[in-house]
KOLGU-602130 format. One record per residue (C-alpha): residue number from 1; x, y, z negated; chain. Coordinates in nm, 4 decimals. Example, Ala and Ser with C-alpha at 12.3 -4.5 7.8 and 13.67 -1.06 7.14 Angstrom:
2
> i|xx|yy|zz|ch
> 1|1.2300|-0.4500|-0.7800|A
> 2|1.3670|-0.1060|-0.7140|A
END
This chain:
447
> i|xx|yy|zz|ch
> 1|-0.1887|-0.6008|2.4806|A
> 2|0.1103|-0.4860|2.3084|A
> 3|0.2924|-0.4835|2.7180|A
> 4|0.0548|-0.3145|2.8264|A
> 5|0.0827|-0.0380|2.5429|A
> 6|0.4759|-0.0796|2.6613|A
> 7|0.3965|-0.0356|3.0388|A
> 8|0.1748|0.2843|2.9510|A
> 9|0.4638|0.4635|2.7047|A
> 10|0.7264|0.3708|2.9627|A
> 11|0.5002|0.6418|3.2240|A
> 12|0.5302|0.8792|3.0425|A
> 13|0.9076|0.8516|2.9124|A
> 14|0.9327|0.8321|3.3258|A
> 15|0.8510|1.2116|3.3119|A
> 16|1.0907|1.3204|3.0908|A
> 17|1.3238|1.5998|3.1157|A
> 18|1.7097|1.5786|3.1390|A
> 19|1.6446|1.8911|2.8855|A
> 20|1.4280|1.7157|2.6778|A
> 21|1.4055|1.3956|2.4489|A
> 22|1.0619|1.2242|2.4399|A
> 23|0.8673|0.9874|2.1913|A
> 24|0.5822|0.7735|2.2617|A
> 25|0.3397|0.5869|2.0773|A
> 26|0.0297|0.3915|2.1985|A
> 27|-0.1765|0.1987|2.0258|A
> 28|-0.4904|0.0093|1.9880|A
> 29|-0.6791|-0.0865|1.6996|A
> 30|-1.0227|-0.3236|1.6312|A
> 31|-1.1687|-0.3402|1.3154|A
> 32|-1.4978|-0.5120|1.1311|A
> 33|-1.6269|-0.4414|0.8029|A
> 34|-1.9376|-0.5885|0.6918|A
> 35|-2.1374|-0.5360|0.3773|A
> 36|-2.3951|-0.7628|0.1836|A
> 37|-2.6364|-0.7287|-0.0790|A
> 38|-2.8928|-0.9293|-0.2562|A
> 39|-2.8106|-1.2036|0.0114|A
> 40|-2.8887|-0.9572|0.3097|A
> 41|-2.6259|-0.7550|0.5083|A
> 42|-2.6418|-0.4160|0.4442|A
> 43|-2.4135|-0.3020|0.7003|A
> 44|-2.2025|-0.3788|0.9909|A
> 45|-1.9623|-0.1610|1.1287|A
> 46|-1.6848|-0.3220|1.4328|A
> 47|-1.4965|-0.0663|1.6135|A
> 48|-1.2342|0.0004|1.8842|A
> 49|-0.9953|0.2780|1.8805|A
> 50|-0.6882|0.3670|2.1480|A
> 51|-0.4745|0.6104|2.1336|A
> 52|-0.1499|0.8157|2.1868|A
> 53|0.0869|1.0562|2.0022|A
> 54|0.4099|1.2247|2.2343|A
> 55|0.6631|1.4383|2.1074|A
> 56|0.8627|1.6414|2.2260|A
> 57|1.1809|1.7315|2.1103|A
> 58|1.3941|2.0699|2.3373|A
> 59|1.6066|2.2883|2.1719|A
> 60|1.5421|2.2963|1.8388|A
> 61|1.1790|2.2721|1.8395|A
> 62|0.9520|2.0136|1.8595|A
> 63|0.5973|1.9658|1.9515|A
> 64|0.3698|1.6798|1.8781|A
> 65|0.0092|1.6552|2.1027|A
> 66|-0.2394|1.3427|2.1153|A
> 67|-0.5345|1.2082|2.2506|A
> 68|-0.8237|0.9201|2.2003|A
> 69|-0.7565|0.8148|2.5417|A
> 70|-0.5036|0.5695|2.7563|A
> 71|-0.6017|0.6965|3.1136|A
> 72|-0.3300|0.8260|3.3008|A
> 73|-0.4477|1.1847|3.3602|A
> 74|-0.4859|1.2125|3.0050|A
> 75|-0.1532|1.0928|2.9601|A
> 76|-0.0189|1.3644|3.1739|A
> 77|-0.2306|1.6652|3.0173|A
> 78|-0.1047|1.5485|2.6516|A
> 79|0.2158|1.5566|2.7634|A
> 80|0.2108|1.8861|2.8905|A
> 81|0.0382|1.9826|2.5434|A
> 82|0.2822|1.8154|2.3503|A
> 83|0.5764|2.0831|2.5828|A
> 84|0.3524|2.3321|2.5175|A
> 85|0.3818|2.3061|2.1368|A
> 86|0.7636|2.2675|2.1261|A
> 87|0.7917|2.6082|2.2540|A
> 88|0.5993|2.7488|1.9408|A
> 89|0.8099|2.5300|1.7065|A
> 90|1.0373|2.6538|1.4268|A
> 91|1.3987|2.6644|1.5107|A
> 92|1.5901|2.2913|1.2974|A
> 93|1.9378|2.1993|1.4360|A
> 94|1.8499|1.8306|1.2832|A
> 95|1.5447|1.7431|1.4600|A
> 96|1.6409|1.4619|1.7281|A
> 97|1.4150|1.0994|1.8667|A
> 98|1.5182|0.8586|1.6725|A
> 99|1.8356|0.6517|1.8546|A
> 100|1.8597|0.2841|1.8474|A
> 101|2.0744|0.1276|1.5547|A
> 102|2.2231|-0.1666|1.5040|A
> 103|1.9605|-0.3478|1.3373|A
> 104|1.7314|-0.5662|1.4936|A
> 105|1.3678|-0.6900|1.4469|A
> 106|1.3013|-0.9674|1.2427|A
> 107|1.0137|-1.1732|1.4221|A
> 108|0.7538|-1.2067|1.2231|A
> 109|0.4315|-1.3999|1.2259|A
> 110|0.1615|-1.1202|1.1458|A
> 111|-0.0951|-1.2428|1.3509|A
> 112|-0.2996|-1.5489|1.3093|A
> 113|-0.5314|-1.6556|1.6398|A
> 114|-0.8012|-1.7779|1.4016|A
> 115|-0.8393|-1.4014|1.3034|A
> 116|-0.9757|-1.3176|1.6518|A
> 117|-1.1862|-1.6149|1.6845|A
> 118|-1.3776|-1.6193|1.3966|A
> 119|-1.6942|-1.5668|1.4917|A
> 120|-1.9460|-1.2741|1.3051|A
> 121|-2.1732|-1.5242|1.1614|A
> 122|-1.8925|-1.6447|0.9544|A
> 123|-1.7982|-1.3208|0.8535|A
> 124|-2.1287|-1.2220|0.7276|A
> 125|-2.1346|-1.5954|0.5262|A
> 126|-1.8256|-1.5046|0.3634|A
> 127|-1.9846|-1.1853|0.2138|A
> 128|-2.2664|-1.3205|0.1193|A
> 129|-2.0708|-1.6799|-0.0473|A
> 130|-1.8547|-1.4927|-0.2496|A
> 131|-2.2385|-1.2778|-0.3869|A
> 132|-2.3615|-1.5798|-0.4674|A
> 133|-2.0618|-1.7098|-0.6346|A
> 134|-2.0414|-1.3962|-0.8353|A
> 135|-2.4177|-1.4157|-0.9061|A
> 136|-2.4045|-1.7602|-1.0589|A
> 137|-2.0992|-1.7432|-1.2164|A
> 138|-2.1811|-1.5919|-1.5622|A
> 139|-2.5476|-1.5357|-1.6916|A
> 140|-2.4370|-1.2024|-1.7789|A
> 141|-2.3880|-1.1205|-1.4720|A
> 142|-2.7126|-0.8838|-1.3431|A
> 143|-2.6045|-0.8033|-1.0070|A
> 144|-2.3454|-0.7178|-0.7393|A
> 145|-2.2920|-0.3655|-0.6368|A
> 146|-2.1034|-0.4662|-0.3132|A
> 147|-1.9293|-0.8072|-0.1551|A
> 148|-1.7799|-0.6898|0.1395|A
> 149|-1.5324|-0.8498|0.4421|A
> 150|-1.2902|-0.6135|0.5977|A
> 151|-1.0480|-0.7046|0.8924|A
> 152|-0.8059|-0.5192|1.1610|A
> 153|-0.6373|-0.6419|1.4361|A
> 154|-0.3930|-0.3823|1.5581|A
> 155|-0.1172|-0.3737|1.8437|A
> 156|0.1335|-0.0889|1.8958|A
> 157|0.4021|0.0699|2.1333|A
> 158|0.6603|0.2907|2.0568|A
> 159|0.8920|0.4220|2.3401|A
> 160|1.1703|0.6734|2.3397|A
> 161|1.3705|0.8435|2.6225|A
> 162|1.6642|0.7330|2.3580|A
> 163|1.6888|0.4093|2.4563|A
> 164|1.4209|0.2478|2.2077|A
> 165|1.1259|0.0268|2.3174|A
> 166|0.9505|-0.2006|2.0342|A
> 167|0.5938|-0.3385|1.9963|A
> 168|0.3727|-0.4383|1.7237|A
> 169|0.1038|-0.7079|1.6702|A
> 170|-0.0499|-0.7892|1.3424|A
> 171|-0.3727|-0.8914|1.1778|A
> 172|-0.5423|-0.9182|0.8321|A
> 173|-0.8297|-0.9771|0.6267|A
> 174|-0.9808|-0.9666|0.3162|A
> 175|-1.2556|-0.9966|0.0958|A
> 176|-1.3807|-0.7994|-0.2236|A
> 177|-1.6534|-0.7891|-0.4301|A
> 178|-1.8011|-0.5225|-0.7288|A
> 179|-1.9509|-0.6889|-1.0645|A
> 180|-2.2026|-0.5845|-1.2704|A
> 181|-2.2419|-0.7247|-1.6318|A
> 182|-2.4860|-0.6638|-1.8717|A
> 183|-2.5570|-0.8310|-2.2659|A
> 184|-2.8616|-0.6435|-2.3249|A
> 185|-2.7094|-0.3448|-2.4401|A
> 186|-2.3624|-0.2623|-2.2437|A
> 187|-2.3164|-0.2851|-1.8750|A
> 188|-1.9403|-0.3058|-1.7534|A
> 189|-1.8193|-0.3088|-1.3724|A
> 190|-1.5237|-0.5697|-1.2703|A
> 191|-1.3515|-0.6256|-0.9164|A
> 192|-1.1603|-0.8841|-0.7232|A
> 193|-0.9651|-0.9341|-0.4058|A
> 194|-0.8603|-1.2173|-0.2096|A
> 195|-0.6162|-1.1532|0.1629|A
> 196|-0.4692|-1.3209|0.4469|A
> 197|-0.4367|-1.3351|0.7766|A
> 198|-0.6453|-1.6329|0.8356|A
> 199|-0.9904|-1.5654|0.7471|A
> 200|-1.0175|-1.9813|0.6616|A
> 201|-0.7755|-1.9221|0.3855|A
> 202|-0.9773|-1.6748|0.2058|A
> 203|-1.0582|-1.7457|-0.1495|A
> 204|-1.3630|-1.7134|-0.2518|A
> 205|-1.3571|-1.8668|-0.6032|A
> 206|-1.0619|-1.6683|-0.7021|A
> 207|-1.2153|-1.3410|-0.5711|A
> 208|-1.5344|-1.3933|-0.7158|A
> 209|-1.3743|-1.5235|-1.0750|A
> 210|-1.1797|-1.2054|-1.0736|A
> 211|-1.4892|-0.9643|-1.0324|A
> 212|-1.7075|-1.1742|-1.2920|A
> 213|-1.4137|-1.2041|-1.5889|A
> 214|-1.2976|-0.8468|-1.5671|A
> 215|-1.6777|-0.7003|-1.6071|A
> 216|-1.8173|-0.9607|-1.8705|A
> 217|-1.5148|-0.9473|-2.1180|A
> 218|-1.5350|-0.5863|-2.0937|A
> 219|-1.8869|-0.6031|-2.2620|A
> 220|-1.9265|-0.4446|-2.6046|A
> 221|-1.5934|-0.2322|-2.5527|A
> 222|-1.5418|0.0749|-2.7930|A
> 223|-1.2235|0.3072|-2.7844|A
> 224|-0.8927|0.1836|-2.9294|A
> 225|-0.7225|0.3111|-3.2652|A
> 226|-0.4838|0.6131|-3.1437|A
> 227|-0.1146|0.5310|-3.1801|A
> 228|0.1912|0.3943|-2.9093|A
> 229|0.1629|0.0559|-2.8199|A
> 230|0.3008|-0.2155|-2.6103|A
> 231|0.0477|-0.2977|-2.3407|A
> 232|0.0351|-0.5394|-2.0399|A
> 233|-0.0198|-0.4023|-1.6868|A
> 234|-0.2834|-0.5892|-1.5093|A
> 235|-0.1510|-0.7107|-1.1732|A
> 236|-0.3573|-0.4329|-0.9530|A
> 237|-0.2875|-0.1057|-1.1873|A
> 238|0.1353|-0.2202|-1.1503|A
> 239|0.0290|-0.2183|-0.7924|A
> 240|-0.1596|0.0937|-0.8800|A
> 241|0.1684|0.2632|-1.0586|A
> 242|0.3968|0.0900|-0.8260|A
> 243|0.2532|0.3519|-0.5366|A
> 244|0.3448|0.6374|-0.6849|A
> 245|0.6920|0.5595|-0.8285|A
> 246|0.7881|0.4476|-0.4471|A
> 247|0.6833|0.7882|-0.3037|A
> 248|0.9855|0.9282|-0.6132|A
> 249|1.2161|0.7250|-0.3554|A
> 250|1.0772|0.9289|-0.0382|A
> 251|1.3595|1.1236|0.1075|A
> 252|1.1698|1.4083|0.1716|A
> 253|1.0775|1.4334|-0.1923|A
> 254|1.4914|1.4617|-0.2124|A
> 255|1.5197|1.7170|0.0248|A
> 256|1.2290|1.9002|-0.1392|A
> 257|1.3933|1.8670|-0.4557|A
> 258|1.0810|1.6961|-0.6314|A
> 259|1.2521|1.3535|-0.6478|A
> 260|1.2387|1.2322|-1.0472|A
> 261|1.5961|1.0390|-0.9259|A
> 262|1.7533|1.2711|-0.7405|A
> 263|2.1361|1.2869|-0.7921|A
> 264|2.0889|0.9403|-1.0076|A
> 265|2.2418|0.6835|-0.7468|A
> 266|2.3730|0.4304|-0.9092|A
> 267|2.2655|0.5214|-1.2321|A
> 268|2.0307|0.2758|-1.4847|A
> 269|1.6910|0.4332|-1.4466|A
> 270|1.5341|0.1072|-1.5391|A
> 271|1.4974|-0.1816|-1.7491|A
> 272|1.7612|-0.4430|-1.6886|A
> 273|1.5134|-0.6896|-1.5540|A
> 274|1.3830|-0.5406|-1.3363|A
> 275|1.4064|-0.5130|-0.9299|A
> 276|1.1672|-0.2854|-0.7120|A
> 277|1.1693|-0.4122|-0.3490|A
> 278|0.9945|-0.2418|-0.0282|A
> 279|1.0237|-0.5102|0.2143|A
> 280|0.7763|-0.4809|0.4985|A
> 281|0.9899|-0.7899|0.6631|A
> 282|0.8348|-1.0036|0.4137|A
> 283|0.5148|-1.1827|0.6167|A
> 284|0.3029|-1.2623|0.3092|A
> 285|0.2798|-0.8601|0.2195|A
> 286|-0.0265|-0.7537|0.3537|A
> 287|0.1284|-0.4263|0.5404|A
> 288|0.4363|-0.6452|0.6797|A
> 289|0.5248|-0.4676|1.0082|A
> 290|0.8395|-0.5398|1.2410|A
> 291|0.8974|-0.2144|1.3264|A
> 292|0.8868|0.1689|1.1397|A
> 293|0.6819|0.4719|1.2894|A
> 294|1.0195|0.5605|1.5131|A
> 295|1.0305|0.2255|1.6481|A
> 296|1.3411|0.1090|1.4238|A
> 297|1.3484|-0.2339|1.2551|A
> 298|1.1852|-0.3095|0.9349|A
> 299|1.4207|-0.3875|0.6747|A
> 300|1.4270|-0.4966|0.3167|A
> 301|1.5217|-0.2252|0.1036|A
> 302|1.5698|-0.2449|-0.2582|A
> 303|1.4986|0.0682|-0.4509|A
> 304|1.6123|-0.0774|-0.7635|A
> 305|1.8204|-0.3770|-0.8625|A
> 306|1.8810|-0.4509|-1.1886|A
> 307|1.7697|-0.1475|-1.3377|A
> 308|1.9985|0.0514|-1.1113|A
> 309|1.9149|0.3401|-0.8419|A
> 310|2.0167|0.1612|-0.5150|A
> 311|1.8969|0.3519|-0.2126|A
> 312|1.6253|0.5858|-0.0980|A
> 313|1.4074|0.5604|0.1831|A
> 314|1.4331|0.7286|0.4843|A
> 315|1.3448|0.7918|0.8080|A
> 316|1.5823|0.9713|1.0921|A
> 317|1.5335|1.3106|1.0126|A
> 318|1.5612|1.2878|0.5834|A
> 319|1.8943|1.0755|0.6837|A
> 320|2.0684|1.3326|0.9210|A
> 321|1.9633|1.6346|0.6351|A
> 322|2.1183|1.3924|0.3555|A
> 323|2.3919|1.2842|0.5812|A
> 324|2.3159|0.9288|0.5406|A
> 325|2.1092|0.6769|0.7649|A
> 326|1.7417|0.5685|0.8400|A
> 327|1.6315|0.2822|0.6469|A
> 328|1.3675|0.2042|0.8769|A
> 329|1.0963|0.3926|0.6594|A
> 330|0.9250|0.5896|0.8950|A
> 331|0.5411|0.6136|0.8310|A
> 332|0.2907|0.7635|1.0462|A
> 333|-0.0387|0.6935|1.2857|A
> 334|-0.0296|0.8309|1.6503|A
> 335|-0.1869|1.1154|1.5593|A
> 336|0.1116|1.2627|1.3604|A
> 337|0.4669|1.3180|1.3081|A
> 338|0.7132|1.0503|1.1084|A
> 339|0.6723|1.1004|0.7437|A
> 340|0.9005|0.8943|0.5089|A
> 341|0.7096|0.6125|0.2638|A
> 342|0.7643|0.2861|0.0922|A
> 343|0.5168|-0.0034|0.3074|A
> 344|0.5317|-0.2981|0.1157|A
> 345|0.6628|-0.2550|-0.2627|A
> 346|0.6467|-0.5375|-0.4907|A
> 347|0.8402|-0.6329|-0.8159|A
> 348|1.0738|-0.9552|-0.8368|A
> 349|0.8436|-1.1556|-1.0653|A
> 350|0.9698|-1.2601|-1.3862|A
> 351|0.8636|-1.6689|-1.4310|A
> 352|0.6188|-1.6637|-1.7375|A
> 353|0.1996|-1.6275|-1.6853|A
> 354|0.0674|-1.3417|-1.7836|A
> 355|-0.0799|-1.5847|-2.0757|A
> 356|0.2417|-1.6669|-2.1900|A
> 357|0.3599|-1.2467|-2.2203|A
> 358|-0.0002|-1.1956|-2.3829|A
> 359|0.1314|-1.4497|-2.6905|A
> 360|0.4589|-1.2834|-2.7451|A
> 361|0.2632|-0.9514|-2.8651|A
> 362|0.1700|-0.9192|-3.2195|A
> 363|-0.0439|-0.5805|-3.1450|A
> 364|-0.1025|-0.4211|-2.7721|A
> 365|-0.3558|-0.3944|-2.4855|A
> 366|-0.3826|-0.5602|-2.1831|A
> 367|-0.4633|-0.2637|-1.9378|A
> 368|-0.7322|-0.3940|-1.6577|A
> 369|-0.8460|-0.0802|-1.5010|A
> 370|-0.7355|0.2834|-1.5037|A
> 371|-0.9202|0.5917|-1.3684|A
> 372|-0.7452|0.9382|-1.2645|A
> 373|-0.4172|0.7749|-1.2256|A
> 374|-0.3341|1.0128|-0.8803|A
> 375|-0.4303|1.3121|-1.0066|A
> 376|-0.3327|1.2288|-1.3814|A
> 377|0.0420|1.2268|-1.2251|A
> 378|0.3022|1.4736|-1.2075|A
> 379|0.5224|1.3859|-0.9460|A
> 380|0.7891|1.6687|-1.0494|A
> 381|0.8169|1.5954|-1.4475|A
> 382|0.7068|1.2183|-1.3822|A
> 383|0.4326|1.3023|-1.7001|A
> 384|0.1454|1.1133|-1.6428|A
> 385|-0.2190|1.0844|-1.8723|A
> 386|-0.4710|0.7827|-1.7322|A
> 387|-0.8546|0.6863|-1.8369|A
> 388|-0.7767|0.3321|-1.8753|A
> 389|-0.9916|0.0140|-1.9861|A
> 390|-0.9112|-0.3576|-2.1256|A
> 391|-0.8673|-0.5955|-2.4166|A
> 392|-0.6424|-0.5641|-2.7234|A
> 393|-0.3818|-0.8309|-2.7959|A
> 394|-0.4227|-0.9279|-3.1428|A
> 395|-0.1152|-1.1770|-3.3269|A
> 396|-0.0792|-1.3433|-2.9070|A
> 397|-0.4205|-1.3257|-2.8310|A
> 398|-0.6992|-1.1736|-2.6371|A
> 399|-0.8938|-0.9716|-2.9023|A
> 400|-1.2040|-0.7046|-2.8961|A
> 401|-1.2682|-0.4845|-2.4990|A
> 402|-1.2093|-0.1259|-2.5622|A
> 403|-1.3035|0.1613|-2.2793|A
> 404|-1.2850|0.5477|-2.2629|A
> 405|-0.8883|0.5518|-2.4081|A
> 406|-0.5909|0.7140|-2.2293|A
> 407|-0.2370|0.6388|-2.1639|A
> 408|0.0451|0.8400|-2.1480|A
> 409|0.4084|0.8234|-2.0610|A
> 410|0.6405|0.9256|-1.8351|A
> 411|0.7499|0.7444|-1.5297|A
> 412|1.1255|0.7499|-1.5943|A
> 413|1.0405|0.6041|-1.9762|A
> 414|0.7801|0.3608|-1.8571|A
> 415|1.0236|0.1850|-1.6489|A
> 416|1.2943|0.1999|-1.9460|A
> 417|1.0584|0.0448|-2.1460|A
> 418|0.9127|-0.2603|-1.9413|A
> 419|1.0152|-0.5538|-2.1660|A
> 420|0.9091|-0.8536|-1.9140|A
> 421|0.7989|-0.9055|-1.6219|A
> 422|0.5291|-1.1765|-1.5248|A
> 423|0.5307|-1.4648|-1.2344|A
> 424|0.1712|-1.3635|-1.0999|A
> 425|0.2703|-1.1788|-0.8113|A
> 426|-0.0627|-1.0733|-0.6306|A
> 427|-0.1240|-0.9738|-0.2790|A
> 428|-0.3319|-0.6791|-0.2313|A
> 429|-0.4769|-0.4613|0.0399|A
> 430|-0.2499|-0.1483|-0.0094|A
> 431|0.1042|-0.0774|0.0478|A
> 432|0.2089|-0.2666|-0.3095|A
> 433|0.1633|-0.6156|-0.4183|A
> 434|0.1045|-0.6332|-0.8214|A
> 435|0.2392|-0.8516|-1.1200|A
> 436|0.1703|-0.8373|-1.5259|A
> 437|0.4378|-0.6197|-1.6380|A
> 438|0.5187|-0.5751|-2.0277|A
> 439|0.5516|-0.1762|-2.0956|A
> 440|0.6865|-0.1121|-2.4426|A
> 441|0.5687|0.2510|-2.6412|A
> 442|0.2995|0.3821|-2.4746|A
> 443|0.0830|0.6760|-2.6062|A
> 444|-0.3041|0.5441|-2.6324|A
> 445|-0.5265|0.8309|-2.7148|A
> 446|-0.9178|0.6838|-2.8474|A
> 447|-1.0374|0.7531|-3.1653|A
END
């Protein structure tokens, strides 16, 4: 597929201009998602999608036209749209294709041929075994709101009348299920995740323990004494946080000047320990991609190392405004232009459990869930005020569920403050993979 995509850019970089530079990206995507509940499926949805996105750079200006479609005439009309556009565009000296750098792909093994052949039946089981799992794991639990398996299979062209031509060809799949837990006279909601690329792999017990613990020790929870605390990120809501501290890196939050670390290169803006990676090279991250959305290598890029600024990300045009050079951190889909954005962020883990950091606390809360967290964030001040959920740590232990209590920090203090850093690094199905982190003097707000 993905030579085909190739063969179908290279037509129409064949039509390009000596006047104009041209971008190309084709792609085609399948996906399955099925649903099960109370041992029946609910719903099946597979689809098929194909597309491509041309630009057009002349002048100045640019213009940017797509369409649903592969066929050749279609090919030629978006083209023509795509022209069309540039002419309307607003004057930028710095616009420019991306050009070919020095860096080449890493190969990476992001697709695995048991993906494609495993047949629907087994897909449907999977839902339905990891519902029953979760059913009869805890007489507390009263029900399942949703067990679902997702999967995509997606291959992708990008072509440039600048010399670049790259492919892509990855898969993945996971499963996840919603808890519901009940003792009579509280009922609490937990979650859990398990991903791969090899639907065989898929764990169900450790998906299904995940969505039964987190709602049944929730049960009975109240709201937390006010006061600031040390607390322990859960694995997902670092992932959670971990989102919206890479976007602080974006280079077109620089040029905007909304970055939090802008002018701060070099500088400590962290805790000693710790490292922030975004390494879509890495093949066990579950958005691992050889190339960017401008058809440039992947490439590790560490944000922060050792608690110091190292680089932001960008993609070609945020490097020629900042006079520096892409990092291979284009993002986009076909239908749209390259924005910049971290793809696969995770922490260095530390090498204690999150058991072990639970005993070294005399008085905190383990944070399992927070609610509001996007909109709860300013990305200008770095203030931020969550609904979160979870279990204080009383003298190194798990103690009494609380609900309904708020955090509050700021970005550039919470990662001051993070005092250790835990060894359960967890895959996830989003652009972060999470880990127990240890977050010294945070404001909880309860009663």
């Amino acid at each position: 597929m993905e030579e085909k995509l190739l063969a179908i850019a290279d037509k129409v970089i064949a039509l390009a201009t000596s006047e104009e530079q041209l971008e190309v990206i084709a792609v085609h995507d399948h996906e399955t998602e099925i649903r099960v509940y109370k041992g029946e499926l609910e719903s099946f949805t597979a689809s098929e999608s194909q597309g491509v996105g041309i630009r057009v750079v002349q002048d100045g200006r640019q213009g940017m036209a797509y369409a649903g479609s592969l066929e050749e005439d279609i090919l030629k009309e978006t083209l023509e749209e795509a022209r069309d556009n540039a002419t309307f565009g607003t004057f930028d000296e710095l616009l420019q294709i991306a050009e070919p750098d020095e860096v080449q792909p890493i190969s990476l093994d992001l697709f695995n041929p048991s993906l494609k052949e495993f047949p629907t039946e087994d897909k449907i089981a999977l839902a339905k075994e990891l519902e029953a799992y979760i059913t009869n794991s805890d007489e507390r639990i009263v029900g399942v709101e949703s067990s679902e398996y997702v999967d995509s299979i997606s291959a992708g062209a990008i072509v440039t009348s600048s010399g670049i031509r790259r492919s892509s060809f990855e898969g993945g799949c996971y499963i996840a299920a919603s808890s519901l837990a009940s003792d009579g006279k509280d009922m609490q909601t937990g979650f859990g995740f398990s991903v791969g690329r090899d639907p065989n792999l898929l764990d169900i017990e450790k998906a299904g323990s995940q969505a039964s613990e987190k709602a049944t020790r929730l049960l009975g929870a109240q709201k937390a004494q006010s006061g600031r605390k040390t607390v322990i990120l859960d694995p997902y809501v670092t992932a959670q946080f971990l989102g919206i501290i890479g976007s602080t890196f974006s280079g077109e939050s620089l040029l905007k000047g909304r970055s939090l670390f802008a002018d701060r290169q070099s500088e400590k803006i962290a805790a000693e320990i710790l490292t922030l990676i975004d390494d879509p090279t890495d093949p066990d991250a579950f958005t691992a991609t050889e190339v960017d959305g401008e058809g440039l290598a992947s490439r590790k890029n560490i944000l922060i190392e050792n608690g110091n600024l190292n680089t932001f990300l960008h993609n070609t045009y945020t490097a020629r405004s900042l006079g520096t050079y892409s990092t291979g951190s284009a993002v986009r889909s076909y239908n749209s232009s390259p924005g910049v954005g971290a793809r696969a962020l995770a922490l260095v883990p530390g090498t204690r459990t999150q058991q072990a950091l639970i005993e070294d606390i005399d008085d905190g809360i383990l944070i399992q869930g927070v609610s509001g967290l996007h909109s709860g964030v300013n990305p200008v001040s770095g203030d931020f005020s969550a609904g979160a959920e979870g279990l204080l740590i009383k003298n190194g232990q798990l103690a009494e569920p609380v609900r309904e209590i708020t955090i509050a920090s700021t970005l550039q203090r919470m990662l001051l403050e993070v005092l250790d850093i835990g060894s359960d690094l967890e895959r996830l199905p989003m652009r972060a993979s999470g880990v127990s982190l240890v977050v010294a003097d945070v404001t909880v707000s309860g009663v």
